[in-house]
C-alpha positions in Angstrom: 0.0 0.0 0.0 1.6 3.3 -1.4 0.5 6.5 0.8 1.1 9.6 -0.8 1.0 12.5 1.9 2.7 15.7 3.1 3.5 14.6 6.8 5.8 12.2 7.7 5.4 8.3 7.6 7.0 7.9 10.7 3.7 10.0 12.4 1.4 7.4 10.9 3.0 4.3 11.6 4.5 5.1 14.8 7.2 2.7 15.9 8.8 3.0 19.4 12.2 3.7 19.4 14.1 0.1 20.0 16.3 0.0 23.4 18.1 -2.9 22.5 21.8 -3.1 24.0 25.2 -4.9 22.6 27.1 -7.2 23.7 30.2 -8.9 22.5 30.7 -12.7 22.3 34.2 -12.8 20.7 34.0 -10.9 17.5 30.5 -10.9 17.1 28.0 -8.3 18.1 24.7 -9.4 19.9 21.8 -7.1 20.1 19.1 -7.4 22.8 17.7 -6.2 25.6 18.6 -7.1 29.4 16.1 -8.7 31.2 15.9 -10.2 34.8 16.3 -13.7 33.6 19.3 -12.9 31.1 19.8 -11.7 28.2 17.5 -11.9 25.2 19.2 -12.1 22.2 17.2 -10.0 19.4 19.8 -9.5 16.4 23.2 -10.5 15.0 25.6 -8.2 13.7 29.0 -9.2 11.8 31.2 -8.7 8.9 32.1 -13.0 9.1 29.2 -14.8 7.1 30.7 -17.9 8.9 29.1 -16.2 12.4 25.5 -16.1 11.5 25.8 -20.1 11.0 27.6 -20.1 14.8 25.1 -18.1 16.3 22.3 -18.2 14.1 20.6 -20.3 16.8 21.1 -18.1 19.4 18.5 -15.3 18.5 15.6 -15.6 20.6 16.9 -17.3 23.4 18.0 -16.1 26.8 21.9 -16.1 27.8 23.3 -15.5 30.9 
């Protein structure tokens, strides 16, 4: 769906700002958020394809 209008889109499909923090497991850059239980891993960010295979498995699950 195309909308063609003078305001922003961003002030019709509001999207709350993401608080995600980083952490770093060797070389590799995992984004999520802290939570009481651990942390929840959201995202994966690296430059090595060969990482996304490693820790491909580890987005959406909870490490200490």
């Amino acid at each position: 769906m195309i909308l063609h209008t003078i305001i922003d889109a961003a002030d019709i499909f509001y999207k709350a700002p993401s608080t995600y923090t980083a952490r770093r497991v060797q070389d590799v850059l995992l984004y999520g958020t802290e939570e009481a239980d651990g942390f929840h891993v959201a995202r994966i960010v690296s430059t090595d394809l060969k990482d996304y295979l490693k820790y491909g498995a580890v987005v959406g699950k909870v490490i200490p």
